[in-house]
N, C-alpha and C positions, 0 to 999 in steps of 0.2 A: 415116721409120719410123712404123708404125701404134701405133695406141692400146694395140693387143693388145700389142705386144712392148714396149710404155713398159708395161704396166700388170706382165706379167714382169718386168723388168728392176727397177723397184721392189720385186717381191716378193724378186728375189734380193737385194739391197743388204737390206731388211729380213733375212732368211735370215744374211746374212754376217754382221750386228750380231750374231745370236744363236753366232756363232764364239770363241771365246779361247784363248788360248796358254794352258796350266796354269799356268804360271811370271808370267803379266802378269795384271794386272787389267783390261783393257781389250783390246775385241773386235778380232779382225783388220782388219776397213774399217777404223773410225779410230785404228790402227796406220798405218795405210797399205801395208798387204800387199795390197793388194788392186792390180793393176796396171791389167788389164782384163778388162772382160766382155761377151761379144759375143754376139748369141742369133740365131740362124739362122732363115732362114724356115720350117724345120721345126722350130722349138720345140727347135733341138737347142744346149746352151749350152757358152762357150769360157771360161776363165777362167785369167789370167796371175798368179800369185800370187807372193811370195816369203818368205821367212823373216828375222827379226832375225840370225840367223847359218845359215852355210851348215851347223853341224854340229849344228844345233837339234836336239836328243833327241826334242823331241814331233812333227817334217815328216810322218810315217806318220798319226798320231792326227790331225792339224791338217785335213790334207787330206784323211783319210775324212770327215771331220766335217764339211769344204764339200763333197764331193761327195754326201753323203748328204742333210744337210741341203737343198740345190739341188733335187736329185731327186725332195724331198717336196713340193716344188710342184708341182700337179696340172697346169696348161697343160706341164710339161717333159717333154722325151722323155730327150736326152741329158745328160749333165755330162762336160766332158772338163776337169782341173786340170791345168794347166800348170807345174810348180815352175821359175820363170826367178831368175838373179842378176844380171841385166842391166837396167837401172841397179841397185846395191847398195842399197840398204835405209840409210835415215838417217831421222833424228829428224826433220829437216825433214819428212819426209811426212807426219808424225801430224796427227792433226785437232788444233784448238786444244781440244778438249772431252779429245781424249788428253793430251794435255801439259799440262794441269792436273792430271788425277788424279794422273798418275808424278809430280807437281812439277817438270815443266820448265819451268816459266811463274809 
């Protein structure tokens, strides 16, 4: 992979940090919502996301909010959000930085 698509790829992972669920204090990446993100050679970006529960009230807000957010990076063309439940969403994911604030650690 080129510099250019690491130096995007950082700008989305910064972008994602600036995500949050209403209901958590703590941003989607270290939730661990964040599955993957793929960026094309045309600056066009993939992203596999999931939610804490499949009947999450806020899935509509969450995910205009990555694709917009994404979008205002100026190298980006495309954002396309994927909402997967495949693997399911567990606490294990959270970053160790998430699971202190919620007090799981």
């Amino acid at each position: 992979m080129n510099e250019e698509l690491l130096k995007i790829e950082e700008n989305i992972v910064r972008m994602l940090k600036t995500v949050y669920d209403p209901e958590i204090p703590v941003n989607i990446y270290d939730l661990g919502l964040i599955y993957n993100v793929e960026v094309d050679d045309d600056k066009n970006v993939f992203i596999d996301m999931t939610l804490t529960a499949p009947n999450c009230p806020a899935a509509d807000f969450i995910m205009e909010d990555v694709r917009l957010k994404v979008e205002s990076i100026p190298e980006v063309k495309n954002v396309v959000v994927n909402l997967v439940f495949e693997p399911m969403w567990g606490k294990d994911m959270m970053s160790e930085e998430a699971k202190l604030e919620l007090g799981f650690l």
